[in-house]
Chimera marker file (.cmm) of the C-alpha trace (Angstrom):
<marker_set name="trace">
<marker id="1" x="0.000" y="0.000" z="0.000" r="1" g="1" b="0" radius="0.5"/>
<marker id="2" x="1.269" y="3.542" z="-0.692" r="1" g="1" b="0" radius="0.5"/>
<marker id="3" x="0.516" y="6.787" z="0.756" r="1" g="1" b="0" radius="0.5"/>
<marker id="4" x="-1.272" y="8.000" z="-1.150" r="1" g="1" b="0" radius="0.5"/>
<marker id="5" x="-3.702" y="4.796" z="-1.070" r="1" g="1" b="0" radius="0.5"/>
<marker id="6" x="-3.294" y="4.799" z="3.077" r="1" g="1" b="0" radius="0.5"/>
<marker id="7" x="-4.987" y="8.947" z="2.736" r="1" g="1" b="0" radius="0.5"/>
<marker id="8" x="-7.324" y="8.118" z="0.739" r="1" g="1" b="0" radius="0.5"/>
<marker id="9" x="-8.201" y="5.138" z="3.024" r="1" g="1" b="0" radius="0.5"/>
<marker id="10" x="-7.504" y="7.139" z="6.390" r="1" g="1" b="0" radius="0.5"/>
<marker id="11" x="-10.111" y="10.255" z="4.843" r="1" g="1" b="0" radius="0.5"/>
<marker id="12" x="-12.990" y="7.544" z="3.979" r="1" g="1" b="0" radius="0.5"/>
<marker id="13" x="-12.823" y="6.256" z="6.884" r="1" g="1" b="0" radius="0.5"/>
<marker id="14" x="-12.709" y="9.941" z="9.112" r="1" g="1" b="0" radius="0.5"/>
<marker id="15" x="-15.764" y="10.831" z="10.583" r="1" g="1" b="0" radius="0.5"/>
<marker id="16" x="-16.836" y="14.755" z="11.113" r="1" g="1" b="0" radius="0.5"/>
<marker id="17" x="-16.160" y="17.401" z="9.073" r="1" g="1" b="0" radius="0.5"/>
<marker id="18" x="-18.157" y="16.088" z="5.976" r="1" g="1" b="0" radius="0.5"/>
<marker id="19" x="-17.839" y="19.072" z="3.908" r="1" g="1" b="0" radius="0.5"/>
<marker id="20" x="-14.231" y="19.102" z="4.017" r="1" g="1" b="0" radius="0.5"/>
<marker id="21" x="-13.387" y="15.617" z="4.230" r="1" g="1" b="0" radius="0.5"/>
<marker id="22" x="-15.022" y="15.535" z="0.556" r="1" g="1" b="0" radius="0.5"/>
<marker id="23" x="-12.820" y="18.333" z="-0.523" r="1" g="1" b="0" radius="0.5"/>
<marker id="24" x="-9.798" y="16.201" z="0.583" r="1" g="1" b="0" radius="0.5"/>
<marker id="25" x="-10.665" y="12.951" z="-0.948" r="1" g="1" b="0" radius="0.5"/>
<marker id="26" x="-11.880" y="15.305" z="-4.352" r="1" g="1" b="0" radius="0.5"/>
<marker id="27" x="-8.690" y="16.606" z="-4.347" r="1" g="1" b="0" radius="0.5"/>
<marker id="28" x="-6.686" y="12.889" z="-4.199" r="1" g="1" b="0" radius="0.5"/>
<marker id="29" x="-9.235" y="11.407" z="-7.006" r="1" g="1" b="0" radius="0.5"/>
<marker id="30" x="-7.044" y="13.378" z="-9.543" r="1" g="1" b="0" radius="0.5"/>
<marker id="31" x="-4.171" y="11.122" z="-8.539" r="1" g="1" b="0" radius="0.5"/>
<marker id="32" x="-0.885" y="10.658" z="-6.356" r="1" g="1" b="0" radius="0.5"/>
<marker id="33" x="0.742" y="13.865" z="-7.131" r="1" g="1" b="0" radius="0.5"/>
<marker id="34" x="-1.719" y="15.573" z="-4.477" r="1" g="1" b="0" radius="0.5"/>
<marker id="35" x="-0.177" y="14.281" z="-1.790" r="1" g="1" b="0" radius="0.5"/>
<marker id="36" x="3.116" y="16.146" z="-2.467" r="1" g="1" b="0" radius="0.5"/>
<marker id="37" x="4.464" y="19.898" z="-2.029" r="1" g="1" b="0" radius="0.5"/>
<marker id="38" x="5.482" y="19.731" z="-5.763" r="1" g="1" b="0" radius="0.5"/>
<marker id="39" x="2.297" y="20.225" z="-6.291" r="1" g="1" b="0" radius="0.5"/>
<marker id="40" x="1.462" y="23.696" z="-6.283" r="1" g="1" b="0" radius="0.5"/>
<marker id="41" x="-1.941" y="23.432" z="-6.141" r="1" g="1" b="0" radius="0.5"/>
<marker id="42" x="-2.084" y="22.395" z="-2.979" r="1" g="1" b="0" radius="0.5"/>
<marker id="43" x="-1.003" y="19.180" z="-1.149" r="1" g="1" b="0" radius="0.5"/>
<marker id="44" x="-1.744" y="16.931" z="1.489" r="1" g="1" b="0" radius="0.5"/>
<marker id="45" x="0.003" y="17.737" z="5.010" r="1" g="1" b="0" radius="0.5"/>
<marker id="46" x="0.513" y="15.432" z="8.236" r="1" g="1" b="0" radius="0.5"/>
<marker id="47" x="0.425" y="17.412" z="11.627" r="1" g="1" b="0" radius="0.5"/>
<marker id="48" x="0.973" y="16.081" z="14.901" r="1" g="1" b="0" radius="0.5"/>
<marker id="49" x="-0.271" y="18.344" z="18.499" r="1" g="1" b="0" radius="0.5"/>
<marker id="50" x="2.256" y="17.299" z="21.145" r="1" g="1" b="0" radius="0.5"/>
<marker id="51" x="0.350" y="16.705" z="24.449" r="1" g="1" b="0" radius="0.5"/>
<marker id="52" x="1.808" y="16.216" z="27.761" r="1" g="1" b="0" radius="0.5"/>
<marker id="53" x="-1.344" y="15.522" z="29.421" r="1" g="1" b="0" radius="0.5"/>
<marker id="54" x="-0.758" y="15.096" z="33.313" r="1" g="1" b="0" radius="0.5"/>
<marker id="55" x="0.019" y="19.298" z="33.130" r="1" g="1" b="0" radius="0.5"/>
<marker id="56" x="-2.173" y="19.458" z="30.821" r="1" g="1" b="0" radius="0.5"/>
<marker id="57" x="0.141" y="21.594" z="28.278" r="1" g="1" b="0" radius="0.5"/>
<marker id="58" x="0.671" y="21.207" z="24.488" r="1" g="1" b="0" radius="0.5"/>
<marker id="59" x="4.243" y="21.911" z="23.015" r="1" g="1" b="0" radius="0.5"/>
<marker id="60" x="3.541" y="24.770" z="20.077" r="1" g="1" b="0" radius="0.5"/>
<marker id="61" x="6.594" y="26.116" z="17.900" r="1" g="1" b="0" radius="0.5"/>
<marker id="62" x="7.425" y="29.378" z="16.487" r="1" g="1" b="0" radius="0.5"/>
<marker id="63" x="7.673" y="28.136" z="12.817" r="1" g="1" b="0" radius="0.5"/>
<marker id="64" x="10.694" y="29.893" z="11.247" r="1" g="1" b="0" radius="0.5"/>
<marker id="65" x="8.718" y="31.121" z="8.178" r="1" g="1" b="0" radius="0.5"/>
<marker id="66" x="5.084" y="32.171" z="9.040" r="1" g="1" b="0" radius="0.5"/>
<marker id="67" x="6.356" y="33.464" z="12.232" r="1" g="1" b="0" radius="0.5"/>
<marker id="68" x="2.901" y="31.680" z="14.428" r="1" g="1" b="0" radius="0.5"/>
<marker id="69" x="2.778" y="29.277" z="16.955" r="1" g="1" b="0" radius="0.5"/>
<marker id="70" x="1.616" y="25.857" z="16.318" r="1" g="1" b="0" radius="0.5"/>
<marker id="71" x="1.488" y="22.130" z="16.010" r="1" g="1" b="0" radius="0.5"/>
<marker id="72" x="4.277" y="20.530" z="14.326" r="1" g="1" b="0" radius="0.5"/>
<marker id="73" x="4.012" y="19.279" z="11.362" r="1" g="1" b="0" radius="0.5"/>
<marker id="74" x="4.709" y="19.969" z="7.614" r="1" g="1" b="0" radius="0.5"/>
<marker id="75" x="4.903" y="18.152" z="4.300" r="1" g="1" b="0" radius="0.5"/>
<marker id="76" x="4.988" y="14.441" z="3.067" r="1" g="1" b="0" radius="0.5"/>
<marker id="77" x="8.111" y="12.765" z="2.224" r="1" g="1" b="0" radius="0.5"/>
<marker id="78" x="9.059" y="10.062" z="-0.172" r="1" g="1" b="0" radius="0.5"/>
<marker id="79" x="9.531" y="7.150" z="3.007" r="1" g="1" b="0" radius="0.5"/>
<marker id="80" x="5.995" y="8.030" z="4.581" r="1" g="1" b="0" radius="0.5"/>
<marker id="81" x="4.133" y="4.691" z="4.641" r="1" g="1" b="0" radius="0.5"/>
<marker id="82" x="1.063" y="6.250" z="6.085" r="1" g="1" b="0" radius="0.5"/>
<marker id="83" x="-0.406" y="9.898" z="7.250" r="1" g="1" b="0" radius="0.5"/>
<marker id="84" x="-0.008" y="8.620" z="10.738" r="1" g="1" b="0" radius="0.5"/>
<marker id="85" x="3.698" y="8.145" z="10.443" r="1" g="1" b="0" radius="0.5"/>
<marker id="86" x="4.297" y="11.266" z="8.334" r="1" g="1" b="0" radius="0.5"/>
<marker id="87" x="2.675" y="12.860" z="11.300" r="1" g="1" b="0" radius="0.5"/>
<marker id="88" x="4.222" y="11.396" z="13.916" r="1" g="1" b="0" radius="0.5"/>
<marker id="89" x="8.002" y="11.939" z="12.113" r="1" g="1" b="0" radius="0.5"/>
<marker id="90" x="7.023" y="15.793" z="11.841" r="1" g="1" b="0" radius="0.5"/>
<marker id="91" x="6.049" y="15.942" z="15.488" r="1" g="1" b="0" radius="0.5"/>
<marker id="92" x="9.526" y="14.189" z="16.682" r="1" g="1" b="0" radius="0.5"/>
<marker id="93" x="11.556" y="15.569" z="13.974" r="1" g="1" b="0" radius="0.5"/>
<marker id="94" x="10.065" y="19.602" z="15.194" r="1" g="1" b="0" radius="0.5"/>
<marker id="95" x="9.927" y="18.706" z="19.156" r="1" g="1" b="0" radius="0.5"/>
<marker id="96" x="13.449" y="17.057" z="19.039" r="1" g="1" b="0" radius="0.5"/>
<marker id="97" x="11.172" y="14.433" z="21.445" r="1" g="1" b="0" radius="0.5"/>
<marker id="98" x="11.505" y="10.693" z="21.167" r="1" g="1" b="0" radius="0.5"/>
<marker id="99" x="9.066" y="7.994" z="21.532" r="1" g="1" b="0" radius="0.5"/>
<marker id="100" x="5.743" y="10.236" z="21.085" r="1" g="1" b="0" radius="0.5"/>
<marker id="101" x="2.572" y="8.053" z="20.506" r="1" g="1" b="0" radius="0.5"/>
<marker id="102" x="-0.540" y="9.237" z="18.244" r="1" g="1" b="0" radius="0.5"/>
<marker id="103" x="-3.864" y="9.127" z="20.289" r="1" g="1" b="0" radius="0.5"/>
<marker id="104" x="-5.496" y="6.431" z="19.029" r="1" g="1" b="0" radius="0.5"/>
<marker id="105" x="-8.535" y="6.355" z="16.348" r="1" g="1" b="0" radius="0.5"/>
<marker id="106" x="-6.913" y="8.381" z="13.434" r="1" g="1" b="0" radius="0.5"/>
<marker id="107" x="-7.099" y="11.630" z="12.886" r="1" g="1" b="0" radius="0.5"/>
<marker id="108" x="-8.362" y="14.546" z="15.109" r="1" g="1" b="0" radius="0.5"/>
<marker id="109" x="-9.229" y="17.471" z="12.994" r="1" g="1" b="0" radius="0.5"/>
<marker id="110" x="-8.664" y="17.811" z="9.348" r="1" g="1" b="0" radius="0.5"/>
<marker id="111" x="-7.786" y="21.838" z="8.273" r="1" g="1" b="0" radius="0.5"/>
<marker id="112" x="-7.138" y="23.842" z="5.097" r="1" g="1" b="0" radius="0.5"/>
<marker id="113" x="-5.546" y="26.391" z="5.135" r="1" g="1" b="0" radius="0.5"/>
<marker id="114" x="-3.122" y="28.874" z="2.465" r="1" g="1" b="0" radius="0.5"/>
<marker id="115" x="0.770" y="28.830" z="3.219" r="1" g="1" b="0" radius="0.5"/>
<marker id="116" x="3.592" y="30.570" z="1.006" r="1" g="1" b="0" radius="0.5"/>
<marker id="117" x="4.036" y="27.433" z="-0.853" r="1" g="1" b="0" radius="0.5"/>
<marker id="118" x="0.052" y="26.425" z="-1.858" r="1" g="1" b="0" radius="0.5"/>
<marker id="119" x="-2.956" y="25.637" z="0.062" r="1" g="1" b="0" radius="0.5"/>
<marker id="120" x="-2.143" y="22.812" z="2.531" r="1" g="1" b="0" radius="0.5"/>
<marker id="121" x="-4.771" y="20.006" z="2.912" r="1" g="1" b="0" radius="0.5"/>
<marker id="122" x="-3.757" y="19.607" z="6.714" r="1" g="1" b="0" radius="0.5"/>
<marker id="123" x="-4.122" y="15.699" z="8.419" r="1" g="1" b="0" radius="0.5"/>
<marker id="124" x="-4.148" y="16.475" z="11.989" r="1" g="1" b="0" radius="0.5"/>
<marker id="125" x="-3.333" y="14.315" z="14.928" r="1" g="1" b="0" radius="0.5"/>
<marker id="126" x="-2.534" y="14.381" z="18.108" r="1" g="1" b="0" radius="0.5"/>
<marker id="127" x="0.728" y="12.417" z="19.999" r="1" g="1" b="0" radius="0.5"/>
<marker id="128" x="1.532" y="12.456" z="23.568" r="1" g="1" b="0" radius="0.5"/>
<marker id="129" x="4.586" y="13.120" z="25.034" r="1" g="1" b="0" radius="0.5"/>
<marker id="130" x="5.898" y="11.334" z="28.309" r="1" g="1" b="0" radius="0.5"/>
<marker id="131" x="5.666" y="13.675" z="31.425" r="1" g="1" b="0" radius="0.5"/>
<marker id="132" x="8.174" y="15.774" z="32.079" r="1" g="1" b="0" radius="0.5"/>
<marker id="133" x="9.850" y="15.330" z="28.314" r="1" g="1" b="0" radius="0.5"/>
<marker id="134" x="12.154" y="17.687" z="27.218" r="1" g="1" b="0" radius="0.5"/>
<marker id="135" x="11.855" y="19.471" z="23.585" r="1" g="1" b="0" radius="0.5"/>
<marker id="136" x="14.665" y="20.638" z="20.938" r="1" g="1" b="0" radius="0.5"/>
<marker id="137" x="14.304" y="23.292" z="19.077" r="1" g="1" b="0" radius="0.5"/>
<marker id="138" x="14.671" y="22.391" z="15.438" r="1" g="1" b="0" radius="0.5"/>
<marker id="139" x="16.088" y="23.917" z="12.067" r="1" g="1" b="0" radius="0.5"/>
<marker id="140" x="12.351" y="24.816" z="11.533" r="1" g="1" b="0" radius="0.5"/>
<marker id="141" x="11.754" y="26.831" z="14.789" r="1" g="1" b="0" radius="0.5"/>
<marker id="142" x="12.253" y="30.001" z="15.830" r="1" g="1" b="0" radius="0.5"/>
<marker id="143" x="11.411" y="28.894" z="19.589" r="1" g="1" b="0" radius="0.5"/>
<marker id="144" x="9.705" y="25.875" z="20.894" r="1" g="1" b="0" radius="0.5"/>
<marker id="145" x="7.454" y="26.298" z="23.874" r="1" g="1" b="0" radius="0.5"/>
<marker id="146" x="5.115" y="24.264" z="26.144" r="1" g="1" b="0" radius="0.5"/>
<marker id="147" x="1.798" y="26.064" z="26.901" r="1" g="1" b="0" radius="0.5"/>
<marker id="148" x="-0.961" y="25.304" z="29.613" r="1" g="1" b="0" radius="0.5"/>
<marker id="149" x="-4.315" y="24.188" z="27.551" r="1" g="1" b="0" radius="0.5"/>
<marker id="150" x="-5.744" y="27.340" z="29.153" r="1" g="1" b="0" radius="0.5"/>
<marker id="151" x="-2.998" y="29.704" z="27.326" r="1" g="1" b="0" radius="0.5"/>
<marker id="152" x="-3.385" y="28.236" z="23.674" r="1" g="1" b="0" radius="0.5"/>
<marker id="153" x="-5.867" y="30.727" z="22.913" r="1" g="1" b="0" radius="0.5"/>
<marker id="154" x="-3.893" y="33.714" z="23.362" r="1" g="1" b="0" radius="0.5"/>
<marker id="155" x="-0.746" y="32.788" z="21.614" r="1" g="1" b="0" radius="0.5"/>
<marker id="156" x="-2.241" y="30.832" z="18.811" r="1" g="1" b="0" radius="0.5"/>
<marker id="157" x="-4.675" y="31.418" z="15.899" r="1" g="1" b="0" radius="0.5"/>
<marker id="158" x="-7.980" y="29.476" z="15.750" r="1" g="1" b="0" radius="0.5"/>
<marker id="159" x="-7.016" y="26.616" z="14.161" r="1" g="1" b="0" radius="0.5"/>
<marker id="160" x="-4.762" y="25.281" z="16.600" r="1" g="1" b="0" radius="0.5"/>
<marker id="161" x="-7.569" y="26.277" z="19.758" r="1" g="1" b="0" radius="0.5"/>
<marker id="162" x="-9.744" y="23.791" z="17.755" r="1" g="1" b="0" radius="0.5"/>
<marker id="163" x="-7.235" y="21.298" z="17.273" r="1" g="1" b="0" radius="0.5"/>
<marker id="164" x="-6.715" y="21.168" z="20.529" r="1" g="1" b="0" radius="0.5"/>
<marker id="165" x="-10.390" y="20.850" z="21.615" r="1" g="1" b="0" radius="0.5"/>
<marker id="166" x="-10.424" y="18.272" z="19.585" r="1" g="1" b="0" radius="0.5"/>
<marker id="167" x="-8.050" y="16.257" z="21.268" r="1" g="1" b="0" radius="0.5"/>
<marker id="168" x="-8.647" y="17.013" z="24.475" r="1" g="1" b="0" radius="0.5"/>
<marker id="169" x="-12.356" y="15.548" z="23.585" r="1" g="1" b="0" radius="0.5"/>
<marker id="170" x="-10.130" y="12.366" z="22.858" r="1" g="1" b="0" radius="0.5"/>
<marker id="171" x="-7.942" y="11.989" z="26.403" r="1" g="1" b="0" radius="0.5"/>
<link id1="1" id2="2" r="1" g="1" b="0" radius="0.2"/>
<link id1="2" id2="3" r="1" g="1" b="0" radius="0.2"/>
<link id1="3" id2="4" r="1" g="1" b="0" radius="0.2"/>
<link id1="4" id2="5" r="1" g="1" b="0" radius="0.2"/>
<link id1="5" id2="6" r="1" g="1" b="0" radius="0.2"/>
<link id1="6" id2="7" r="1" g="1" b="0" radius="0.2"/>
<link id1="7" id2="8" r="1" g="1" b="0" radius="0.2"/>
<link id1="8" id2="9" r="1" g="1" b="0" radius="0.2"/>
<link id1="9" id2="10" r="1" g="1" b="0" radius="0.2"/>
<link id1="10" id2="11" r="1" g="1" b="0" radius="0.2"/>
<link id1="11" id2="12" r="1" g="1" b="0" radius="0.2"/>
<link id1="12" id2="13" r="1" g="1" b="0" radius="0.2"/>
<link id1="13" id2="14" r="1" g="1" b="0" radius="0.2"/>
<link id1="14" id2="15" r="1" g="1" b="0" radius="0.2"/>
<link id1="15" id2="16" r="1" g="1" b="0" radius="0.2"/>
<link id1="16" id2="17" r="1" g="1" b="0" radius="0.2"/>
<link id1="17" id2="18" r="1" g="1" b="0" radius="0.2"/>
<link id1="18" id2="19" r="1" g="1" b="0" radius="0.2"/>
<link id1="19" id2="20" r="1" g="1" b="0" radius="0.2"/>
<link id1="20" id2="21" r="1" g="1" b="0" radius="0.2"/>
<link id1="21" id2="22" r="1" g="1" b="0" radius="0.2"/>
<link id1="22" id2="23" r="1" g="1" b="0" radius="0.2"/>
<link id1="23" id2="24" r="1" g="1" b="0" radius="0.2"/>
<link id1="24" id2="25" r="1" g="1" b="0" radius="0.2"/>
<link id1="25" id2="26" r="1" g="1" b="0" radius="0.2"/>
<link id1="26" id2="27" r="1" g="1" b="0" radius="0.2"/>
<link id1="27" id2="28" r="1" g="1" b="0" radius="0.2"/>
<link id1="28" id2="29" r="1" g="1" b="0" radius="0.2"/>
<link id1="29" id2="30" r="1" g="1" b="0" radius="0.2"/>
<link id1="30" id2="31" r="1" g="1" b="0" radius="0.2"/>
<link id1="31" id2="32" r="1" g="1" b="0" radius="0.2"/>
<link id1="32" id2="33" r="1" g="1" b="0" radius="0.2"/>
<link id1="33" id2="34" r="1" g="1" b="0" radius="0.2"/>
<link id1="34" id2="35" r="1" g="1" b="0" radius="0.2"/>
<link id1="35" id2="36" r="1" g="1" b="0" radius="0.2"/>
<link id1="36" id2="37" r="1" g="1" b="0" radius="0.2"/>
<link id1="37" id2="38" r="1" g="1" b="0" radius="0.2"/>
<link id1="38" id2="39" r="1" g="1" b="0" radius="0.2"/>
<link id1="39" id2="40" r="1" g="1" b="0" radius="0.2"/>
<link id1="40" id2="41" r="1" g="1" b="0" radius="0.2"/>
<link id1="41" id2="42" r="1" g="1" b="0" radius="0.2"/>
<link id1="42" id2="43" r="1" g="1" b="0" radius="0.2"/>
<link id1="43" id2="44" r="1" g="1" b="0" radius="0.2"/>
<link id1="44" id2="45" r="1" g="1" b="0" radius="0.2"/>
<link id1="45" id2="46" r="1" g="1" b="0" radius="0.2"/>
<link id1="46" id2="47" r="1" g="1" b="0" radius="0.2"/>
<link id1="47" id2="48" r="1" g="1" b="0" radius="0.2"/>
<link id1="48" id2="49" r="1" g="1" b="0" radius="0.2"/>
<link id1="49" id2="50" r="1" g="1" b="0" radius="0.2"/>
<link id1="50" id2="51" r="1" g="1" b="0" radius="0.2"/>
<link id1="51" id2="52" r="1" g="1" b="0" radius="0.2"/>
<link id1="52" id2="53" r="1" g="1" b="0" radius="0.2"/>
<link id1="53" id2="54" r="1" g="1" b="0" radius="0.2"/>
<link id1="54" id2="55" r="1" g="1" b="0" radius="0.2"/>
<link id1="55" id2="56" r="1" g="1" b="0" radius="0.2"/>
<link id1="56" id2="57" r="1" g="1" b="0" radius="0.2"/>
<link id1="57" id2="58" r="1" g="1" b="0" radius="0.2"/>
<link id1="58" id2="59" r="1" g="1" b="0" radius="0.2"/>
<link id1="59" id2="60" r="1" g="1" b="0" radius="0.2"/>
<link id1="60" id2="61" r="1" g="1" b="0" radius="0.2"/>
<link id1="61" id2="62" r="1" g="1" b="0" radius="0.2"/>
<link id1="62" id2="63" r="1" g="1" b="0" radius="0.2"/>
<link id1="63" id2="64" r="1" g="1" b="0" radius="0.2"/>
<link id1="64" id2="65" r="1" g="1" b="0" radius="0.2"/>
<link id1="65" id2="66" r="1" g="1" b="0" radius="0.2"/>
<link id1="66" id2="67" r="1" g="1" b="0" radius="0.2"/>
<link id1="67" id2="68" r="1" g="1" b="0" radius="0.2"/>
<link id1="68" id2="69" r="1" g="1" b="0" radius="0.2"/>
<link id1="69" id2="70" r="1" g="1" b="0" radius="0.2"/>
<link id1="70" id2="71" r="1" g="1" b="0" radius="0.2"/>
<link id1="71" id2="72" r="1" g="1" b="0" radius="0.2"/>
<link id1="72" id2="73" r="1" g="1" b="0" radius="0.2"/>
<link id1="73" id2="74" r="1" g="1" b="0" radius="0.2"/>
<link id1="74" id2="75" r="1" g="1" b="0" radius="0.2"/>
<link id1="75" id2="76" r="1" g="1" b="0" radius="0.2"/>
<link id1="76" id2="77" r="1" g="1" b="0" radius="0.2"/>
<link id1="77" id2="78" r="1" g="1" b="0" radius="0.2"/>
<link id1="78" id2="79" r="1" g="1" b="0" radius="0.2"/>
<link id1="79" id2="80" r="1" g="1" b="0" radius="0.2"/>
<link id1="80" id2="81" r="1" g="1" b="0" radius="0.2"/>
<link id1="81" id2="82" r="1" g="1" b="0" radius="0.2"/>
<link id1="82" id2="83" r="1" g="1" b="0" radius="0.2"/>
<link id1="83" id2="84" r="1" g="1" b="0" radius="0.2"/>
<link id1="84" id2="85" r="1" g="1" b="0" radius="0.2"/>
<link id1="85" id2="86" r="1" g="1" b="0" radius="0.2"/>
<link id1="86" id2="87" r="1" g="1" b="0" radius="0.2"/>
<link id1="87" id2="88" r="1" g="1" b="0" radius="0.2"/>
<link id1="88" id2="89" r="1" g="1" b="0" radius="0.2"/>
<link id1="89" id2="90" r="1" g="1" b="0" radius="0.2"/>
<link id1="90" id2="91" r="1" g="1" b="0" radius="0.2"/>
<link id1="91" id2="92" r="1" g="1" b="0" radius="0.2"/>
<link id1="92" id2="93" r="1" g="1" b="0" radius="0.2"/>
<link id1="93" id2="94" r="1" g="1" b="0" radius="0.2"/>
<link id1="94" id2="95" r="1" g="1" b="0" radius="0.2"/>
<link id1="95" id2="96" r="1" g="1" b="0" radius="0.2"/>
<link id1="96" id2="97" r="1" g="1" b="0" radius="0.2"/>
<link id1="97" id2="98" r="1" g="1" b="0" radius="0.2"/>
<link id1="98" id2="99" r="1" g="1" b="0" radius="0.2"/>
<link id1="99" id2="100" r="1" g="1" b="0" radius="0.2"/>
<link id1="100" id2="101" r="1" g="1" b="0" radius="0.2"/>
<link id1="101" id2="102" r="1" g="1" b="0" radius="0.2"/>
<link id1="102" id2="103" r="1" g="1" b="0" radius="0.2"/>
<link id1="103" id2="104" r="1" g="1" b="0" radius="0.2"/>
<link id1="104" id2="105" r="1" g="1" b="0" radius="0.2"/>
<link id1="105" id2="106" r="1" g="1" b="0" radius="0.2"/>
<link id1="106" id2="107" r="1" g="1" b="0" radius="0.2"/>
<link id1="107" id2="108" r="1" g="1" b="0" radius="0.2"/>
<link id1="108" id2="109" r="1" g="1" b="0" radius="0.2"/>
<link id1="109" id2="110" r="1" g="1" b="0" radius="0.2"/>
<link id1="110" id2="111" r="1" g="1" b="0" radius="0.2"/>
<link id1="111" id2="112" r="1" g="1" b="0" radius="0.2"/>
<link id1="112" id2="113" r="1" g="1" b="0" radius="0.2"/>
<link id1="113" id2="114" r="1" g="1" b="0" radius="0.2"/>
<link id1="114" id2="115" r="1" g="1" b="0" radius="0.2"/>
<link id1="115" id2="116" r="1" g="1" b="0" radius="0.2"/>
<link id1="116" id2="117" r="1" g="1" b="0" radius="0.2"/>
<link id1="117" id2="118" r="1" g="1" b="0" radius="0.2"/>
<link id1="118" id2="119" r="1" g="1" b="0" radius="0.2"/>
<link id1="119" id2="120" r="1" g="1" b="0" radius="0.2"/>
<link id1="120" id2="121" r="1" g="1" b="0" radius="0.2"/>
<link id1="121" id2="122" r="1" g="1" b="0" radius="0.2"/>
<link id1="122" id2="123" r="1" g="1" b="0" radius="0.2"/>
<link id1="123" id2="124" r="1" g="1" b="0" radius="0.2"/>
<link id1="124" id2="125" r="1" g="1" b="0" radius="0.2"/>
<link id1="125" id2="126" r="1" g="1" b="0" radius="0.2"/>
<link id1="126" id2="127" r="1" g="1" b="0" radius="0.2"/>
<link id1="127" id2="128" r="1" g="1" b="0" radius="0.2"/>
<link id1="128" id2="129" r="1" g="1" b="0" radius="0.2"/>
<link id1="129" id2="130" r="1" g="1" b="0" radius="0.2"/>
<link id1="130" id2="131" r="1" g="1" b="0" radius="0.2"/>
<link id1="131" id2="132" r="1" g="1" b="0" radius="0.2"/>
<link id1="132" id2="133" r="1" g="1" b="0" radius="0.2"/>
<link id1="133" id2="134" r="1" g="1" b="0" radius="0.2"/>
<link id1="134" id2="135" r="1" g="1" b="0" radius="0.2"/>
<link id1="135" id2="136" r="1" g="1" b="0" radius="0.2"/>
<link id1="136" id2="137" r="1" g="1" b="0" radius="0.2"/>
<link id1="137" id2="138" r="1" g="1" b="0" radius="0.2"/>
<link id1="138" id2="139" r="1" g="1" b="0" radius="0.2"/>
<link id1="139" id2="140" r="1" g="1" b="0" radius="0.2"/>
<link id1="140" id2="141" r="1" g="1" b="0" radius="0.2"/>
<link id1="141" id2="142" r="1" g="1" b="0" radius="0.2"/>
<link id1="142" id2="143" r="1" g="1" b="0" radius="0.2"/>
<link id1="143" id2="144" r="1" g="1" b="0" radius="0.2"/>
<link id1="144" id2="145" r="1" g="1" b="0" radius="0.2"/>
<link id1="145" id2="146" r="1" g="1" b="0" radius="0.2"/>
<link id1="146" id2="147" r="1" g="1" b="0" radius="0.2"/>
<link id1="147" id2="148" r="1" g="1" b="0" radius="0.2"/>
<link id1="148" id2="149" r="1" g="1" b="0" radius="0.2"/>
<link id1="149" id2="150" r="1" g="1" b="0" radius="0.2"/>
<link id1="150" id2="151" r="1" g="1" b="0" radius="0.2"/>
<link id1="151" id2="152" r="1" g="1" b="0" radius="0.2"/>
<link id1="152" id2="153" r="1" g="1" b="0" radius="0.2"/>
<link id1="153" id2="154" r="1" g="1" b="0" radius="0.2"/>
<link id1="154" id2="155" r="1" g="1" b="0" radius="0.2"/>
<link id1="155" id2="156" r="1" g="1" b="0" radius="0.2"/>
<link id1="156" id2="157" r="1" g="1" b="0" radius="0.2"/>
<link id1="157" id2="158" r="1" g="1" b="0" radius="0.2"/>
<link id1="158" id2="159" r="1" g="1" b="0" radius="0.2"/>
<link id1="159" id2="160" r="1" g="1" b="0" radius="0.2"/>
<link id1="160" id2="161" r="1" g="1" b="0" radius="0.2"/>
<link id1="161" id2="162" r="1" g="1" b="0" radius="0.2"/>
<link id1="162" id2="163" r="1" g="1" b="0" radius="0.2"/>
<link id1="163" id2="164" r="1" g="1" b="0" radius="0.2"/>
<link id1="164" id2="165" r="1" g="1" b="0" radius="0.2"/>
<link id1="165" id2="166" r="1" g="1" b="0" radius="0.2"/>
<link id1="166" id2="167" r="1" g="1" b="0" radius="0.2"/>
<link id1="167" id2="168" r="1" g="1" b="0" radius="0.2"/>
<link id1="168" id2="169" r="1" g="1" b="0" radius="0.2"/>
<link id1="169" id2="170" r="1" g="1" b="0" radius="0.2"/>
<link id1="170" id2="171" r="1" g="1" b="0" radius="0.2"/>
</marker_set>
């Protein structure tokens, strides 16, 4: 199985967001090349939101080129298997934090959204941390922070507040 047959697999099977689920899957019926940031019309993305939940905080970073806090995450690559473990590489590879595990059940939240590059078709999940881990700042960050659930909201835009509702709903 490839990834792009594991999306369009993962999508069928999401539940919620109906609407926009349909514009995902629309967008992979034209083929493959959706799923990567060659394609300029917009691509599939894999996030992961890291969760240390006995805190209850949520690691967010500074990306280097948008200059916003949030999840980590970014695009597919070549040795991807699945959107889960394009998601959980992006959330190790930006937290500098080994051995995170994706909340089970698939995705969390699906969002769209328009970056420099195109408009990012955005696979979100969420992956806990184990207490007390420590993060690395990576290549990609400006600065790499852990915030209290209850701060989110006033360092982050709206898509990350409902990402995280999301997977709180999940815990």
């Amino acid at each position: 199985m490839t990834l792009y047959d594991d999306a369009v697999l993962v999508l069928k099977d999401y539940e919620g967001q109906t609407e926009l689920r349909q514009t995902y899957l629309d967008h992979l019926a034209d083929g493959p090349d959706g799923m990567w940031k060659s394609h300029a019309a917009g691509h599939i993305t894999a996030s992961a939101l890291v969760i240390d939940p006995s805190p209850g905080k949520v690691l967010l970073t500074l990306h280097r080129k948008l200059r916003m806090w949030l999840q980590m995450g970014g695009h597919c690559e070549p040795g991807d298997t699945t959107l889960a473990a394009a998601a959980l590489r992006e959330g190790t590879e930006e937290s500098g934090i080994a051995g995170l595990t994706l909340l089970p059940g698939g995705p969390v939240r699906l969002d769209r959204h328009h970056t420099p590059c195109a408009w990012h078709l955005d696979v979100q999940y969420a992956a806990l941390a184990a207490p007390g881990a420590v993060a690395a700042i990576s290549d990609e960050s400006l600065d790499l922070r852990w915030f209290a659930y209850d701060e989110v909201a006033d360092v982050a835009d709206d898509s990350v507040v409902r990402l995280l509702e999301a997977a709180r709903a999940r815990l």
